[in-house]
Every structure is written in C-alpha cells, then in structure tokens.
C-alpha positions in Angstrom: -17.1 50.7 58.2 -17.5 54.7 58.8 -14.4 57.1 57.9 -14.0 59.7 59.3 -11.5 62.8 58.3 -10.7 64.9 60.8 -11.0 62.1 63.7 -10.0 64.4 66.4 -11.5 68.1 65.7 -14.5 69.5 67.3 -16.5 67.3 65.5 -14.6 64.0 64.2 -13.6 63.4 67.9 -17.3 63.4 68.8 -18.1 61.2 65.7 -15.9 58.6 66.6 -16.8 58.7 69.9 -20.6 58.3 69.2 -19.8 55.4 66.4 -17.9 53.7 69.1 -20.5 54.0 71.7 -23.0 52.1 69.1 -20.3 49.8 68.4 -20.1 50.6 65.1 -16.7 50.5 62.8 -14.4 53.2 62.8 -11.4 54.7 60.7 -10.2 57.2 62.3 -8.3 59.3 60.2 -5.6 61.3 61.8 -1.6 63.2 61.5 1.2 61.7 63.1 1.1 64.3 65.4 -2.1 64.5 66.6 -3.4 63.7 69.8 -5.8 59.9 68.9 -4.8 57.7 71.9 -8.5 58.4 73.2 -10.0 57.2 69.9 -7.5 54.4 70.0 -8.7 53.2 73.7 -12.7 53.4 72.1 -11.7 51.0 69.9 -11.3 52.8 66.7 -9.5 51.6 63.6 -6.4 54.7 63.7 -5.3 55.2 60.4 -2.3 57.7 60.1 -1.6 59.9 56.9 -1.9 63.2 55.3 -4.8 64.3 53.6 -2.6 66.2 51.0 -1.7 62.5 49.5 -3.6 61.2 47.1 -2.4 57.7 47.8 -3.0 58.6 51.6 -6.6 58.9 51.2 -7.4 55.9 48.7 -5.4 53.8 51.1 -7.8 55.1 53.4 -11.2 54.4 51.7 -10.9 50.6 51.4 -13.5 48.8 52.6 -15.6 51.6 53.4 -19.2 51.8 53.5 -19.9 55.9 54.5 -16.8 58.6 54.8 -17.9 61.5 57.2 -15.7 64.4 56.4 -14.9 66.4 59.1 -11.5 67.9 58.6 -10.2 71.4 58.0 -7.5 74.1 57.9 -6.7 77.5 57.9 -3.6 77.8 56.7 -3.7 75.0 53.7 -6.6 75.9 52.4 -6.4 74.5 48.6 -4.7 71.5 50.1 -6.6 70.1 52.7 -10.3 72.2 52.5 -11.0 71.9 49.0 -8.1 68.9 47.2 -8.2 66.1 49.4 -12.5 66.3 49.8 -12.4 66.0 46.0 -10.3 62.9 45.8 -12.2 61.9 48.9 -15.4 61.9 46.8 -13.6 60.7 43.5 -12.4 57.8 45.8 -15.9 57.3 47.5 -17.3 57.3 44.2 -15.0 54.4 42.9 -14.8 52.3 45.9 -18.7 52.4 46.0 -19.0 54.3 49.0 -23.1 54.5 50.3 -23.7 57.7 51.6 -20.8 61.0 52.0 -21.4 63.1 55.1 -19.7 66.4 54.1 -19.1 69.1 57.3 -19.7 72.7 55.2 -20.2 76.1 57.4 -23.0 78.2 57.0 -23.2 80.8 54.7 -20.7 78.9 52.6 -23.7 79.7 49.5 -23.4 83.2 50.2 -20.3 84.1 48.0 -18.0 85.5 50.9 -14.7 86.2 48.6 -12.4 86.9 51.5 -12.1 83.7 53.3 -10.5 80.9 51.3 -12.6 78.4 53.9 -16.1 79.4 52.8 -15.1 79.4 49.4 -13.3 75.8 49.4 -16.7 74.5 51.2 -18.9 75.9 48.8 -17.2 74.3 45.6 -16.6 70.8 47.4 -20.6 71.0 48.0 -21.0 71.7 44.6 -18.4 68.8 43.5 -20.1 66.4 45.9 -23.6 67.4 44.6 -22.2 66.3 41.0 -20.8 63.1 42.0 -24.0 60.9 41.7 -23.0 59.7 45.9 -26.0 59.4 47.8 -24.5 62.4 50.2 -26.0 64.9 53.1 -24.2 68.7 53.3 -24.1 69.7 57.0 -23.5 73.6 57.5 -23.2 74.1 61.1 -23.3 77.9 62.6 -20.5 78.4 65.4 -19.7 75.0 67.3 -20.3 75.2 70.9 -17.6 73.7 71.7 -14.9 76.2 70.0 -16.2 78.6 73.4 -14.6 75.9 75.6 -11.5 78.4 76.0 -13.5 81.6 76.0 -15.7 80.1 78.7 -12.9 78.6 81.1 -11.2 82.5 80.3 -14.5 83.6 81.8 -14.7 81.4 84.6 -11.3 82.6 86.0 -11.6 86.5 84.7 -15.1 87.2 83.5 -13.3 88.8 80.9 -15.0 88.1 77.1 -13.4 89.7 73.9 -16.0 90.5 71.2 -14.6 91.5 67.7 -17.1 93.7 65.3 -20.7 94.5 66.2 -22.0 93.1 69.4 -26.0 92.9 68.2 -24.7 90.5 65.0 -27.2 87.5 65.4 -25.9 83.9 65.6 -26.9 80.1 66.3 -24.5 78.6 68.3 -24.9 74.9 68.6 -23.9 72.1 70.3 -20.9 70.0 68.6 -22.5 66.6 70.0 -25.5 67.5 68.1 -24.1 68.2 65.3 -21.9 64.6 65.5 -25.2 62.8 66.0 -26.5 64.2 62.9 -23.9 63.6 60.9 -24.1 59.7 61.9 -27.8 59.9 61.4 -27.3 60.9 57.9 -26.6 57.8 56.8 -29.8 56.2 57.4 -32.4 58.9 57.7 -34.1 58.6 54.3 -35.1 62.9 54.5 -31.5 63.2 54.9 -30.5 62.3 51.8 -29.3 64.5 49.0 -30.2 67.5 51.2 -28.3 70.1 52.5 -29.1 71.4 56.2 -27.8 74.4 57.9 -27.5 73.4 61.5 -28.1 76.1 64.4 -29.0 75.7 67.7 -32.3 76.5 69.1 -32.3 79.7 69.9 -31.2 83.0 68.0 -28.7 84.5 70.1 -26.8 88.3 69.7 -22.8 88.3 70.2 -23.4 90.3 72.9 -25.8 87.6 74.8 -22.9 84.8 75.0 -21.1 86.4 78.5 -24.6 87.0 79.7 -25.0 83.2 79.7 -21.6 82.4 80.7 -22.4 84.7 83.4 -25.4 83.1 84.9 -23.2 79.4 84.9 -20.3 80.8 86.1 -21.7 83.2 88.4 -19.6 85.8 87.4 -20.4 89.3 86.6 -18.8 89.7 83.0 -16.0 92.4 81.6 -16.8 92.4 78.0 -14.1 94.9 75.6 -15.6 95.0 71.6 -12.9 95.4 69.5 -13.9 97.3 66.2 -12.9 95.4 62.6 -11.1 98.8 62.1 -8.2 97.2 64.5 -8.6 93.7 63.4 -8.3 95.3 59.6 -5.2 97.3 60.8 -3.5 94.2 62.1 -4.3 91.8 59.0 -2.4 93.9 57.0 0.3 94.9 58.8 1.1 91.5 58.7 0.3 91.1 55.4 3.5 92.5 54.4 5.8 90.2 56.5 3.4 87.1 56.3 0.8 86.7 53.6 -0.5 83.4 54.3 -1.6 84.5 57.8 -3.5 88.1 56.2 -5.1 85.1 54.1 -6.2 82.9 57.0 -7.5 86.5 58.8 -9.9 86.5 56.0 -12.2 84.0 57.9 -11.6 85.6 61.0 -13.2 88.9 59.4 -15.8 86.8 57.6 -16.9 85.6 61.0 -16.5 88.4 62.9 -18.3 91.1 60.2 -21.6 89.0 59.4 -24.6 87.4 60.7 -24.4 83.1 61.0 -27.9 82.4 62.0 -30.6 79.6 61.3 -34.4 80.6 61.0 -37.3 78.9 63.3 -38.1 76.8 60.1 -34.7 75.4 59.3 -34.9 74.8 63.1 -38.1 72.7 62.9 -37.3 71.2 59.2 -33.9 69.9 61.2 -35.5 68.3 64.4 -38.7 67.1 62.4 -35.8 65.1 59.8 -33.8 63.8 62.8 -36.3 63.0 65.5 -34.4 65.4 67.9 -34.0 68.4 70.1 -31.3 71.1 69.3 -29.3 71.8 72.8 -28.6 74.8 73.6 -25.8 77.2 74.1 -26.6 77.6 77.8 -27.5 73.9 78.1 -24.3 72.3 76.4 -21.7 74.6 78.8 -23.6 74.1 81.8 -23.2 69.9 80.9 -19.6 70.5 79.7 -18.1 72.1 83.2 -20.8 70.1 85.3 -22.6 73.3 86.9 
C-alpha cells in the first residue's frame, strides 16, 4: 500500500493516477474540501483528514508499505511543510514503512532565509536523512504543469507576465515525469538514500517560455517584466495590514529573484538512475492542449 500526501496537487494527483494505472494500492490522502472524486473513480483508497493532526496522519499510515509526500502550503508553513512531514516520518519509522519518497524544491540546500517553504524543505530532508528510512529526496525545478493557467492566458491573449530578470535560467519539467520518478523510487536500488534535483532537459531563460508558447499556440506573444522593485513595494505594503501574506511573498521573491536550474550531469545521472527521458517544456504543453 502507497500513501500519498498531497493526493490531488500537481504531483500527488499524477501519483495516484500512475499507481492506479499499475494497479497498485492507494491512500490517497486528501481535505474535506478538496476536489478527489477522480482519484475515487481510479479506485484509490480516499482517506480524509488534516495533516496538522497528529492522530490524522498515524491513522493514516496503517498498513503502509511506502508514503510518497507530496503535500504543501503557503500559508501554513510550520504546520503542514515542516510538522506533519516529521510525524509522517516518525510514523513511517514506527509502523515500519520501506522506502519515504519526500517532494523537496530545488535550491532548498542553498539557505534562502526569506521563504518559509525552502527552509521547511530543507530541515524535513535533513530530519528524513536522520531517520534510518530507506528514503529518496526529490527536488523538482518549476513543475510544468503550474504554466497550465499562464499558457491557456496565452492562448486567448498572448499576453505572459514575467516578474524579475528575464535571462534568469530555469529547468522546467514535466509533473508526469516527476510522478513517475517518485513511484520508481521505491524500487530502483540507485535511488535509494539519494537525493536528485529534477529538471527537465533542457536549460531554458524566463524569457524563452512565451517563445514556446508561441510556436504551439501560434500566437505572437505580449510579454510586460515587472521589476522585484514593484513586487517588493507591494509585499510590504501589505505587510502592515496582513503579515502572513508578506510571509508567503517570500517564496514568490525567492522564485522570482534566482536561478532554479539542473546541469547536463544531474540531467544524465537522473535518466541513467531511472531508465528514462526528461520531457520537455515544449513537449509536455503541446501533449497537454493536444496541438
């Protein structure tokens, strides 16, 4: 039996849906008020609760032979980012889980102080490294799929909003990639104990990503760059009416101010461990709308 936190997010939705495909065993773990009748109809186990309850997440873990933690937040940070992977490996640990599949970001090793979600990956990795599981860290450069909304915004306007420097360098890859390797990890004997930053194939600039959704689309593309002078001037004017949302801006400006790339070699090292080829940006929209 596979769990699997964040059941249906970019990734955990494409988890369970690749599990289910192999007819493998599923917990899906999911809110109340999230949208899981899909997972439901694939035949996946639904389990309902709130991974800021202890009890919630043992309940969870019964039975269970790998967990696959794919869950996050922006605005509960502490809670859901760093707490509940803890008890979710404390709980692994005692239940005699087999292998942990934890869902970092890249760059979550490189100290960034103002986002609360780089640094709550970075100390669950080092929590999970500590645990004595047999576990594989995944850090994933911008998901593919989090474009959807930009492309489709293209496709009807060619418009495409770019915030910071336009030449910052970046792997975008494809979420069913990354789903697939997650899964792999399991039984993939170089995956274990490892930790793999996961890009797609190709090394793209900001400024490159309406110039591919301009050759699908057929579209010639408006593109406005914003400088992180306005992006700074709004994060803290509404710092002083609503903190928690200056706080979630900090991965937002994280993001938006760096470079979230993955060299040829880690490239390589990736497809060589997995016995695969890394989709492209180009590759995975043109599948997604069917152009």
């Amino acid at each position: 039996m596979f769990l699997v936190t964040g059941a249906t997010g970019q990734i955990g939705r494409r988890v369970v849906r690749l599990l289910r495909e192999q007819q493998q065993p599923v917990r899906a773990f999911v809110r109340l008020e999230s949208n899981y009748r899909e997972l439901e109809q694939r035949g996946a186990e639904i389990f309902i609760g709130d991974l800021a309850q202890d009890k919630d997440i043992a309940k969870a873990c019964e039975g269970v032979k790998y967990i696959i933690s794919a869950h996050g937040s922006e605005r509960n940070t502490q809670a859901v980012d760093y707490r509940a992977n803890v008890e979710l490996i404390d709980q692994g640990k005692a239940q005699g889980v087999q292998h942990f599949v934890f869902t970092s970001v890249l760059g979550a090793d490189r100290g960034y102080e103002d986002s609360p979600v780089f640094k709550a990956k970075r100390e669950v990795e080092r929590y999970l490294q500590k645990s004595e599981l047999n576990y594989t860290i995944l850090r994933p450069a911008g998901l593919a799929s989090n474009l959807i909304p930009l492309a489709e915004r293209f496709r009807n306007t060619g418009f495409y909003l770019i915030i910071g420097d336009p030449k910052n360098r970046t792997s975008i890859v494809s979420s069913d990639d990354v789903a697939k390797i997650a899964i792999d990890s399991v039984s993939v004997e170089g995956a274990k104990n490892q930790i793999f930053p996961v890009g797609g194939p190709q090394v793209l600039k900001r400024e490159d990503i309406p110039e591919i959704f301009s050759r699908i689309f057929n579209r010639e593309p408006l593109t406005v760059t914003v400088p992180l002078f306005v992006l700074d001037t709004i994060r803290n004017g509404l710092g002083l009416i609503d903190p928690e949302t200056q706080k979630a801006l900090g991965t937002l400006r994280t993001v938006s101010t760096n470079e979230f790339f993955c060299t040829n070699a880690e490239i390589d090292h990736l497809e060589t461990t997995f016995n695969m080829k890394m989709e492209s940006l180009e590759s995975f929209m043109t599948r997604y709308f069917g152009t």
